[in-house]
N, C-alpha and C positions, 0 to 999 in steps of 0.2 A: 405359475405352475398349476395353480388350482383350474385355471381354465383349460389348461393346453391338456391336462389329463381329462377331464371329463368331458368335454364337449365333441371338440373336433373329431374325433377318434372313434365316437359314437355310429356315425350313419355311415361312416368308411365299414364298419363291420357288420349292420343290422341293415341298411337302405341301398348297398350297391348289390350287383350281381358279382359272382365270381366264376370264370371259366371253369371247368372241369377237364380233366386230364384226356377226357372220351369226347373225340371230337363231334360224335352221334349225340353225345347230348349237350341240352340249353344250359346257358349259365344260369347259378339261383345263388339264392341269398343264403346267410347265415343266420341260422335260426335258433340257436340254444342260447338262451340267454341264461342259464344256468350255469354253461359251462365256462362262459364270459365271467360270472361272479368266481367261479372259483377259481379261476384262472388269475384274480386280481387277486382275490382274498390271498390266496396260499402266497404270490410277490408279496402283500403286503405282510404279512407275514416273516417273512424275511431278513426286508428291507427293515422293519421295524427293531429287528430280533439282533441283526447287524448295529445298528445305532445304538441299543443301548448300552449291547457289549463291548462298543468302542469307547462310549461316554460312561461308562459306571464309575464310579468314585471307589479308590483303590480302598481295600479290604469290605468289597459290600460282599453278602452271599449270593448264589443264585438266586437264592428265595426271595431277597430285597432288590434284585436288578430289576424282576422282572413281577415285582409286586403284591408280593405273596407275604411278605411280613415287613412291617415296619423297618425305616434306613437306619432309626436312633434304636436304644434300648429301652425308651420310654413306653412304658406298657399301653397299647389301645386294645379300647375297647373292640367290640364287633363294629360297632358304626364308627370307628375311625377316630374320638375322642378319647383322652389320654386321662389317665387316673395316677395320680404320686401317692403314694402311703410314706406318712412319717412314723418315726419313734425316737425312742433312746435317746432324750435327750434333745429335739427336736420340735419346735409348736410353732407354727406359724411366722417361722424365721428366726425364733430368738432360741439361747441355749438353753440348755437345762440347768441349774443349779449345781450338778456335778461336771461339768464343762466341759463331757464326755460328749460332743454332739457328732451325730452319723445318720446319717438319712440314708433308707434302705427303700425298693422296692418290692412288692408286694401284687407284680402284675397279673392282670387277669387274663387269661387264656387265650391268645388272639387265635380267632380263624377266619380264613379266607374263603370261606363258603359263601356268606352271603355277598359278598363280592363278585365272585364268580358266578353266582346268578345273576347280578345285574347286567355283569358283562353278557351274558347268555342270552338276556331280554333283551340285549340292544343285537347281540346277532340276529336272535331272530326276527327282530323286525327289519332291519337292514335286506335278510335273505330273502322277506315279502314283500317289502316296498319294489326295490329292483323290476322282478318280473310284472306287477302293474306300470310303471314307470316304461318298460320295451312295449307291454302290450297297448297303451295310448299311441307309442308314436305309429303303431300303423294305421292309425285311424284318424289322426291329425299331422298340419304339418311338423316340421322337427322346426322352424322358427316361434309356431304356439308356443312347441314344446318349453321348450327353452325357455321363454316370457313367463310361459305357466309355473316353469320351476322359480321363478325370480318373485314369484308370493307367496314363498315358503315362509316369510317373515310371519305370517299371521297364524299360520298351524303351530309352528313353534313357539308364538307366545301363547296360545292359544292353548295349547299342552301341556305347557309349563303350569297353567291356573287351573286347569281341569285334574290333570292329574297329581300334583306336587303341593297344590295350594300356594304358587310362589306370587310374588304379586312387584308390579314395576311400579316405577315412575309414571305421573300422567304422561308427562309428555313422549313418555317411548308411545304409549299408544296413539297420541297423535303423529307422531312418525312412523310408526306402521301402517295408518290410513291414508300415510301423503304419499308414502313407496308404491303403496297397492293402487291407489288411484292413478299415481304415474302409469304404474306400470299395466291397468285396463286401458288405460286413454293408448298405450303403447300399443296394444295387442287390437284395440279395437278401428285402431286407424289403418291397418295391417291389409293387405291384400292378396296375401298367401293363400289363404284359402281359397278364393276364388280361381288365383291361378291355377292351383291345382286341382278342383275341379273343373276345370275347363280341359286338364289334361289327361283326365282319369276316364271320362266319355261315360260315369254314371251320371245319372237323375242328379236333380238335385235334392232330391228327397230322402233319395239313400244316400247321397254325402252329407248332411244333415244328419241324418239316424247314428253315420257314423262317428262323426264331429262331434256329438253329443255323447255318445259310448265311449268315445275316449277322453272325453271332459270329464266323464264321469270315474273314469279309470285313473285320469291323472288327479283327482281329488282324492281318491283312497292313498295313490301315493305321496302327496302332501302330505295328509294326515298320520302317515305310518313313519312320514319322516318327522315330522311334528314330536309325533312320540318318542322317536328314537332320541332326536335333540337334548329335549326337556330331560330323558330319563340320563344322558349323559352329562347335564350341567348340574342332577342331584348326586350325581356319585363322583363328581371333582369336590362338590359341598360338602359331601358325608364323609367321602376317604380324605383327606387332605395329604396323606403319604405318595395316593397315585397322582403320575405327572402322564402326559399326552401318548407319549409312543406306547408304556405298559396298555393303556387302553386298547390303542390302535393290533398293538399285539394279540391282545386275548378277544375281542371281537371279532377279527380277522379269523385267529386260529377257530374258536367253535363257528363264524360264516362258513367256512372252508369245510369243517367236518359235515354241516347242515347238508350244504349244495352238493358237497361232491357226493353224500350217503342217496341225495337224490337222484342225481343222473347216474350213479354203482348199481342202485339196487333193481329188481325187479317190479318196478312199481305202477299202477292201473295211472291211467289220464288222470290228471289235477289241472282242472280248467285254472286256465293263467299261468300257476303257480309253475307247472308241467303239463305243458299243452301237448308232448310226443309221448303216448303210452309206450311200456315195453312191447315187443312183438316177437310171436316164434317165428324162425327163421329154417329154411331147409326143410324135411321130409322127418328130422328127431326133433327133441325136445328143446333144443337149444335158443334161449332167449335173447333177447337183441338189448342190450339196454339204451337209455340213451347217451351213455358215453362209447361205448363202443361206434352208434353211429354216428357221432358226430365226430369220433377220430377217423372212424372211413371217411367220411367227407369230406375230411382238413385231407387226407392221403390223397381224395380223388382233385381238389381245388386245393393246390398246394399255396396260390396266389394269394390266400389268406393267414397266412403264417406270418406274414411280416408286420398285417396288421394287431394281430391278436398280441404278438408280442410286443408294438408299443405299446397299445391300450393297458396291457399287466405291466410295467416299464414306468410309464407316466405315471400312473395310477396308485402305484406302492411309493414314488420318490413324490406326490401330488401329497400325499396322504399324513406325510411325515409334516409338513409345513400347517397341512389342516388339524391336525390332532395339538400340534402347540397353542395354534392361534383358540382352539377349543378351549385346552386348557388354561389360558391366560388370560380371555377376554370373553370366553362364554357362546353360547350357541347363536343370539341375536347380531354379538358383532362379527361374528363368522360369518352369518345369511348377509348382512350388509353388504359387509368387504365382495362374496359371490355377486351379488347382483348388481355391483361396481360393476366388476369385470361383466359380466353377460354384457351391461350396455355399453363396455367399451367396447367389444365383438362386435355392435351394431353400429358403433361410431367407424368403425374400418371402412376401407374401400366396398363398394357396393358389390363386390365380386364375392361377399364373403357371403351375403344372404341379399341374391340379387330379389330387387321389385317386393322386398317385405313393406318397406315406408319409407313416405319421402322424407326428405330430409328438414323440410323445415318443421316437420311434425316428430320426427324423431329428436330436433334438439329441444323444442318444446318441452315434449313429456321428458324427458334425460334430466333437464334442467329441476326441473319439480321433484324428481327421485332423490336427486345430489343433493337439494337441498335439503331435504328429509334426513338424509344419512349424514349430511353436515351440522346439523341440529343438532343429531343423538348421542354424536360425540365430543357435544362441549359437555 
């Protein structure tokens, strides 16, 4: 599920062209990668919002389904640790002398605020990584692409000691240098690039320039994913009441309010982030945003409606399996389990990503990654 939502579904909407309803004009591509997030975020939203209120445990409140107060009556703190007050009668398990014994709490005020800012901090970097993450793949192939995102393993742990102070096992870190080595020897045996530039009819100088600019693009979005990782395996650590969907819930919901305030509003160019400025339109004042024009354009290329709706579809029912495996196993064996599947995508028939690598070089390096990820999880 994790692959078939995020991958494939990817250059069906960003890399092909779509007809237009005017048969005067050329087909183009889809280009709001904004409205792509919040088209997911608000499914996922949902689909998450669905699940919990089918699984809540009978007599919880709203407020505990969806993780705004503790599920027990045990008093936590703000950081998610639990405080018992005794008395009356009461000391450290034995009675009192008058054999009156009653244990009462005494809890300290929980709030969900500093919660909700975390969740906030993982929105927002979710809502930034995304648009570097589309703006690479036009500058590289979408086979890099993909290789490139399968050395997330190293921002993530990477993130995890930079910013949290958390610290592994030697040997994860020798198996993050056995994945990532697999996976250059993968990328660098590759012959995509060449083919396409050979098909593109630039220089080579300026496929270069650009290869590079999107090398560069795809490293901010490693690294903003890195952060997001890291920041969501400290707040499974600190909250220990939140389980995977409440997360997936509330990053979802404030992603959703981010993107879509962006493409609503009237807003000047934001290189990358909002590459389509608003514009006046007509002979008044009337301003164009860019949700307006990207709903005219789904109106005039209706031929992408089918796609955008599996993409949000996959995406929300992709999401619900990844926020568990989060919550249970942590953000390194999530990147694992992904870059399993990436190179099982590349073990497929060659129809899938024809003339990337040959074959005895793709089982090669494959072989060196498994065994890394086979390592990590004795």
């Amino acid at each position: 599920m994790t692959l078939t939502h995020a991958y494939p579904l990817i250059p069906r909407i960003v890399s092909v062209t779509f007809a237009s309803t005017n048969p005067n004009k050329s087909p183009e591509r889809f280009k709001s990668v904004l409205f792509l997030n919040t088209l997911q975020s608000f499914a996922s939203v949902v689909s998450s919002a669905v699940y919990m209120w089918i699984r809540r445990p009978k007599g919880q409140t709203i407020a505990q389904v969806f993780g705004l107060s503790p599920p027990s009556p045990v008093a936590f703190r703000a950081n998610g640790t639990a405080k018992v007050a005794t008395s009356n009668g009461v000391a450290n398990g034995h009675n009192a002398a008058n054999g009156n014994a009653k244990s009462t709490l005494k809890p300290e005020p929980y709030s969900a605020f500093p919660l909700l800012l975390r969740f906030l901090q993982c929105a927002i970097f979710v809502s930034l990584a995304a648009p570097f993450g589309f703006a690479a793949l036009s500058h590289i192939s979408y086979p890099a692409m993909v290789l490139g995102k399968s050395c997330k393993l190293v921002p993530v742990m990477l993130m995890n000691v930079i910013l949290y102070r958390r610290a592994f096992a030697p040997h994860k870190y020798l198996v993050v240098a056995l994945v990532t080595l697999g996976i250059a020897c993968f990328m660098g045996l590759g012959n995509a690039s060449a083919s396409s530039s050979k098909q593109s009819g630039h220089s080579k100088s300026d496929d270069a320039k650009s290869e590079i600019w999107g090398i560069f693009l795809l490293l901010i979005n490693l690294i903003i994913d890195g952060a997001t990782n890291s920041t969501q395996d400290e707040i499974f650590a600190q909250y220990k009441h939140i389980n995977g969907q409440q997360m997936m819930f509330w990053m979802n919901l404030f992603a959703s309010i981010l993107t879509s305030s962006l493409i609503a509003l009237p807003l000047p160019l934001i290189p990358i982030i909002r590459p389509s400025p608003s514009r006046v339109v007509g002979a008044g004042s009337d301003v164009e945003t860019e949700l307006t024009s990207v709903l005219r354009w789904i109106r005039d290329h209706p031929d992408v409606v089918k796609p955008l709706g599996e993409f949000a579809l996959t995406g929300a029912m992709g999401q619900l399996f990844i926020f568990e495996t989060l919550q249970h196993f942590g953000s390194l064996t999530l990147t694992s389990v992904h870059t399993c599947l990436v190179l099982n995508s590349f073990r497929w028939p060659d129809e899938t990503f024809p003339n990337l690598i040959c074959p005895q070089d793709r089982h090669a390096d494959s072989q060196t990654i498994y065994y890394a990820i086979e390592r990590n999880s004795l």
